[in-house]
C-alpha positions as CSV (number, residue, x, y, z in Angstrom):
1,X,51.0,22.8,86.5
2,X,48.8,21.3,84.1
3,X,46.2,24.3,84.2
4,X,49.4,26.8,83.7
5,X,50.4,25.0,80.4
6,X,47.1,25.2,79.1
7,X,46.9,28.8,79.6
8,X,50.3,28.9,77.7
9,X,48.5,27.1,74.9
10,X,46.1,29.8,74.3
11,X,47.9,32.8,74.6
12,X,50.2,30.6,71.7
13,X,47.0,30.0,70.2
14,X,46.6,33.8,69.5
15,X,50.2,33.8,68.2
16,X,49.9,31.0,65.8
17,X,47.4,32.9,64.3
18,X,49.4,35.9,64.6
19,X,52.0,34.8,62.3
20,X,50.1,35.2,59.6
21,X,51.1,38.8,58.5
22,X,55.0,38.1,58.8
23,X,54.0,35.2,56.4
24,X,52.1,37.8,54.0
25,X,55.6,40.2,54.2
26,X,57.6,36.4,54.1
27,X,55.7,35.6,50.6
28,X,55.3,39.1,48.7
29,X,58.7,39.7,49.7
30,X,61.1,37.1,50.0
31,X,59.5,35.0,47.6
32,X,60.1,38.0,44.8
33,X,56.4,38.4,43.8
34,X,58.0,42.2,42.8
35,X,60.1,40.8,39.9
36,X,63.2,41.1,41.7
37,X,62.6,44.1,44.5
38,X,63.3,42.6,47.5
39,X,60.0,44.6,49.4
40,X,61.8,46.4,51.7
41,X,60.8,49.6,50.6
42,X,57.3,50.1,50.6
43,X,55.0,53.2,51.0
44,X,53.8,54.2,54.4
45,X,50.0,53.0,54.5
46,X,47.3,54.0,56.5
47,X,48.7,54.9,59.8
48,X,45.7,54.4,63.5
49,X,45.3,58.0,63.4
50,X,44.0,58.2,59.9
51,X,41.6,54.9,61.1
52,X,40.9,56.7,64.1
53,X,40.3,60.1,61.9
54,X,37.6,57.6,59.3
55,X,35.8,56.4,62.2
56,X,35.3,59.9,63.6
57,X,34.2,61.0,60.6
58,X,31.8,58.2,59.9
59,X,31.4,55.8,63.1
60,X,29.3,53.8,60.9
61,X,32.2,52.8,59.0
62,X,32.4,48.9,59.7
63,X,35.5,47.9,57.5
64,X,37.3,51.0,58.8
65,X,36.6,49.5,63.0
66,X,37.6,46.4,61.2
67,X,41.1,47.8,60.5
68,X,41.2,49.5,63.4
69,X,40.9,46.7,65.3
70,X,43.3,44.7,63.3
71,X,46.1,47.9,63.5
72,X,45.9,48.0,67.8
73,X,45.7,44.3,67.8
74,X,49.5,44.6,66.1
75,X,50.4,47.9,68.0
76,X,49.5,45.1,71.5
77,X,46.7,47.6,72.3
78,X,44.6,45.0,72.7
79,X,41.7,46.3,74.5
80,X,41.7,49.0,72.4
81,X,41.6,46.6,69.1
82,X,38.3,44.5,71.5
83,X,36.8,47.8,71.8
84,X,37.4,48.4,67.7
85,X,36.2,45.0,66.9
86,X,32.7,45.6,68.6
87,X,32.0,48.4,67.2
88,X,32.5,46.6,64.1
89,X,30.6,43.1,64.9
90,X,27.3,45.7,65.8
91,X,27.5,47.3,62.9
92,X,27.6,44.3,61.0
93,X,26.5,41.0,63.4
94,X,26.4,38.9,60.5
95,X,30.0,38.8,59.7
96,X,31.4,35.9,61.7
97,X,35.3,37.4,61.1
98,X,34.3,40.4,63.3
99,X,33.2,38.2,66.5
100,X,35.7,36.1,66.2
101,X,38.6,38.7,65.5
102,X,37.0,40.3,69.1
103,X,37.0,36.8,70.5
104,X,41.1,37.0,70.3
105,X,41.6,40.7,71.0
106,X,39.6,40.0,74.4
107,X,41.9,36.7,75.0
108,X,45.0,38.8,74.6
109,X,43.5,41.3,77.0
110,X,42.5,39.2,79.7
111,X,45.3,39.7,82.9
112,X,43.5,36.6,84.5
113,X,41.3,34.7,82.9
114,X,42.7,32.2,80.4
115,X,39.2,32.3,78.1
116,X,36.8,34.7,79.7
117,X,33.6,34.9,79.4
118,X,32.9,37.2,76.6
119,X,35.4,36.2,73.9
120,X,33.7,32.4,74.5
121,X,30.0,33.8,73.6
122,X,32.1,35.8,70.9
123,X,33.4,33.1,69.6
124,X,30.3,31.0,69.5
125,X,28.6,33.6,67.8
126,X,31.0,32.9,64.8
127,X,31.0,29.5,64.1
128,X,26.6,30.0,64.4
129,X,27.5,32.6,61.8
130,X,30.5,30.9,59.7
131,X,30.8,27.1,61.4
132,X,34.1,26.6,59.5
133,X,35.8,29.9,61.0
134,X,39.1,28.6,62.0
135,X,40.2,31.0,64.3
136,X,36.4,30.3,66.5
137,X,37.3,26.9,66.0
138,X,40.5,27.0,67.3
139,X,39.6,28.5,70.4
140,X,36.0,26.2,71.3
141,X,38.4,23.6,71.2
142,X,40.8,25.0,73.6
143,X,37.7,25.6,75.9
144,X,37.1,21.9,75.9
145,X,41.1,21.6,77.0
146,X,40.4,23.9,79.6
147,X,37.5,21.9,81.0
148,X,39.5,19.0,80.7
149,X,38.3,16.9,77.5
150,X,41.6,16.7,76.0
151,X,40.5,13.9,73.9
152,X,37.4,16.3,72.4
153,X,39.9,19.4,72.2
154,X,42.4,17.3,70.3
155,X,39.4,15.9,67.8
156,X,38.6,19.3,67.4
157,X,41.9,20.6,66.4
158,X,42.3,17.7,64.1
159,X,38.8,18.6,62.7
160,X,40.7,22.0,61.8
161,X,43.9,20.7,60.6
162,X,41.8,19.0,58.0
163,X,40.5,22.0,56.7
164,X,43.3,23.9,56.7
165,X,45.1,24.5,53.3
166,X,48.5,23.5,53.4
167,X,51.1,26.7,53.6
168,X,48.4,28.5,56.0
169,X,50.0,30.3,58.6
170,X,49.0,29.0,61.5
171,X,49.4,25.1,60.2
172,X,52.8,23.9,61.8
173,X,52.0,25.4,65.5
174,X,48.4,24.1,65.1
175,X,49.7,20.7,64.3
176,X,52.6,21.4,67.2
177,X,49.7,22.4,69.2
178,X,47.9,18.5,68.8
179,X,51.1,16.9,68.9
180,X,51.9,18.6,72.4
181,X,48.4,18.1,74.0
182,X,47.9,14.8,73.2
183,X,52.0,14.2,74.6
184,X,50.9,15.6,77.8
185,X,47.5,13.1,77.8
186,X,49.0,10.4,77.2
187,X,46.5,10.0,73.6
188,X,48.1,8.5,70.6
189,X,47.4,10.5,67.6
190,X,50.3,10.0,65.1
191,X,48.0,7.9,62.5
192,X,45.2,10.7,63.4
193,X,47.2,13.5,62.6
194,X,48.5,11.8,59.4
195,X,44.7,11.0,58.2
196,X,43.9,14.9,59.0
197,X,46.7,16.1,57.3
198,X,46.1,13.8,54.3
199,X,42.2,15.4,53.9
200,X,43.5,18.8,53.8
201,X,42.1,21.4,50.5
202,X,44.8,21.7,48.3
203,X,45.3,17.6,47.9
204,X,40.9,17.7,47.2
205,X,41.5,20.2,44.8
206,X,44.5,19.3,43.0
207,X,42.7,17.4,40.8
208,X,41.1,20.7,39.5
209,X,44.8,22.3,39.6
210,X,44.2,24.7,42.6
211,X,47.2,27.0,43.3
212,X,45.4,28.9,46.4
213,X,47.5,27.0,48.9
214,X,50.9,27.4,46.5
215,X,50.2,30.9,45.8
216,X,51.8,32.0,49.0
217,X,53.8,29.0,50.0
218,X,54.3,28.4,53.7
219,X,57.8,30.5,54.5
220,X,60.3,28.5,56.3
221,X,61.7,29.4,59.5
222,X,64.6,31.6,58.7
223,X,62.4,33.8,56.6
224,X,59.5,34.2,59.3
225,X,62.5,34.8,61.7
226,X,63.7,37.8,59.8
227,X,59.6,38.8,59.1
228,X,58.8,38.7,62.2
229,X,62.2,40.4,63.8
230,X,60.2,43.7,62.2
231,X,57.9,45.5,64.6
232,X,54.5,44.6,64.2
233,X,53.1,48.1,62.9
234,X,56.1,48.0,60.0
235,X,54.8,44.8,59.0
236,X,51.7,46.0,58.2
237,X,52.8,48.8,56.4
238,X,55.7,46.5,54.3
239,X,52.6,44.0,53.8
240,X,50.2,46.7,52.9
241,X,52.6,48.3,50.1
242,X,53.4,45.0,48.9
243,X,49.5,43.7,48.2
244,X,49.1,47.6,46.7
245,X,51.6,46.9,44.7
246,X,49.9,43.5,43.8
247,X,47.1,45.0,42.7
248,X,48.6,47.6,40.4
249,X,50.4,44.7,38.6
250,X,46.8,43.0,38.4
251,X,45.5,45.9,37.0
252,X,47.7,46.0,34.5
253,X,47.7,42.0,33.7
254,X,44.0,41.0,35.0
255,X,44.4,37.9,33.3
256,X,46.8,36.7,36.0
257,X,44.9,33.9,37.8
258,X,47.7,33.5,40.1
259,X,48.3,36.9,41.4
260,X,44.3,37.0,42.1
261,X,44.5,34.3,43.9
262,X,47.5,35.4,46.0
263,X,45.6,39.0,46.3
264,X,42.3,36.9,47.5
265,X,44.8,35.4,50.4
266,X,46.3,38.3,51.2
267,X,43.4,40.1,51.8
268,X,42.3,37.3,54.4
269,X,45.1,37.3,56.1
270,X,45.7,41.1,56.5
271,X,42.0,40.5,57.5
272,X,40.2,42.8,55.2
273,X,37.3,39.7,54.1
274,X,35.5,42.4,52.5
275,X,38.5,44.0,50.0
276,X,39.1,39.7,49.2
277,X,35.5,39.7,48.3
278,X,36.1,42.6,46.0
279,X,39.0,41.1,44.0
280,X,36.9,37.8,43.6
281,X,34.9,40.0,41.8
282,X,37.0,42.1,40.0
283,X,38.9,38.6,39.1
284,X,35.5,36.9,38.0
285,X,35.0,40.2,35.9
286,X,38.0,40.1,33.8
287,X,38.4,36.1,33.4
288,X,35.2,34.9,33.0
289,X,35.8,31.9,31.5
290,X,37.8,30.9,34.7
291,X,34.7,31.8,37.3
292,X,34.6,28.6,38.6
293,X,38.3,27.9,39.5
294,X,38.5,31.2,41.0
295,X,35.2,30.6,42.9
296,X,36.6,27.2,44.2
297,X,40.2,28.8,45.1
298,X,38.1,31.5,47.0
299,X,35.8,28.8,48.7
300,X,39.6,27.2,49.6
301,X,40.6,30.3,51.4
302,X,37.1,31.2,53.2
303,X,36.5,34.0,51.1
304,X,32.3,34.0,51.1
């Protein structure tokens, strides 16, 4: 029994994660970033068959396998969105995102095995490449569950709450997680998980008046309810129009530190690392005298 609830945890693993583009609809939309529309419209965006029609056309096209990869992992294609992924993570093996974006699409595939074989050696090729990816992190420490060091897995996950800005997606079920595995092991961890929750980013950097973590506050459970009550593939689309529309509102007010930071976040969690890159840049560009907050907001959300 034991062994069946921990591969319950992992496949909730991959959905605590997983939240995190209802929370980008949540937050653009509910939380009126449009000055009053309520997001419900939104233009259709790129559809798979226009990815699949980019790759074809140039199958060296990393970020376009990347969004692949991330469109069939939504559609619950999810050998198709593995396949996707490495195409992307050998075009570019440096990018840790990539192996451990496959690392989860080849969890969600797996009939049998809880954590096979390949998305482990994915996943430790990301944290060699980025050690504070949290999604790699997330997962090495649900290996150590699985071989039964439920003391080291829960360390682990505590490592990550730590670093994990308050608001992110995946927070309350990673916390939920702990909480649960340590309940079931008989560990004590209430002051632990107080201490980890203490360290987190945005209380180091509110000294410096960070706003990445309340630039997309953390929706509440009636408003991830209705998010995520729309099929995954409209979400993306609804979150897609929304940060387009983000952007056109940055372009015309580039001196809006806020909406950079919230287009930085939303760009990470839609996971386009490269298009957050980007508007660092562009933000950096047109507030110079800013560089460094926005540098340490970006540092905040992973964007490298």
């Amino acid at each position: 029994m034991g062994e069946k609830m921990t591969g319950n945890r992992v496949r909730g693993g991959v959905l605590l994660l997983g939240l995190a583009l209802a929370s980008v609809v949540v937050a653009l939309g509910y939380r009126s970033l449009d000055d009053g529309e309520s997001g419900a419209e939104s233009e259709a965006t790129t559809p798979i068959a226009a990815l699949e029609a980019r790759v074809a056309d140039d199958p060296r096209d990393a970020a376009a396998w990347q969004e692949l990869g991330f469109a069939r992992f939504d559609e619950g294609d999810f050998g198709a969105a593995a396949e996707a992924y490495r195409r992307a993570s050998e075009l570019e093996p440096e990018r840790a995102v990539l192996w451990s974006a496959l690392g989860e699409a080849l969890v969600m595939d797996s009939p049998r095995e809880p954590l096979p074989a390949p998305a482990l050696a994915a996943f430790r090729r990301a944290v060699e490449l980025d050690p504070a990816d949290p999604r790699a992190r997330y997962f090495l420490a649900v290996k150590r569950d699985l071989d039964g060091d439920h003391a080291g897995a829960v360390t682990d996950w505590l490592a990550l709450l730590a670093d994990t800005p308050p608001g992110a997606p995946w927070e309350t079920d990673l916390a939920r997680t702990i909480e649960q595995v340590a309940a079931i092991n008989k560990l004590d961890v209430s002051e632990r998980l107080r201490k980890a929750q203490d360290a987190r980013p945005e209380a180091r950097g509110a000294a410096r008046g960070m706003v990445a973590t309340a630039a997309i506050p953390g929706p509440d459970a009636a408003q991830i309810a209705a998010a995520t009550s729309i099929p995954p593939g409209e979400q993306r689309q609804m979150a897609e129009g929304m940060v387009a529309r983000l952007e056109g509102k940055l372009d015309a007010d580039p001196s809006n530190l806020d909406g950079w930071v919230m287009l930085m976040r939303s760009r990470m969690t839609l996971g386009q690392p490269d298009r957050a890159r980007k508007a660092l840049a562009d933000a950096v560009a047109a507030n110079p005298s800013s560089a460094a907050r926005l540098r340490a907001e970006a540092e905040i959300l992973g964007v490298r």
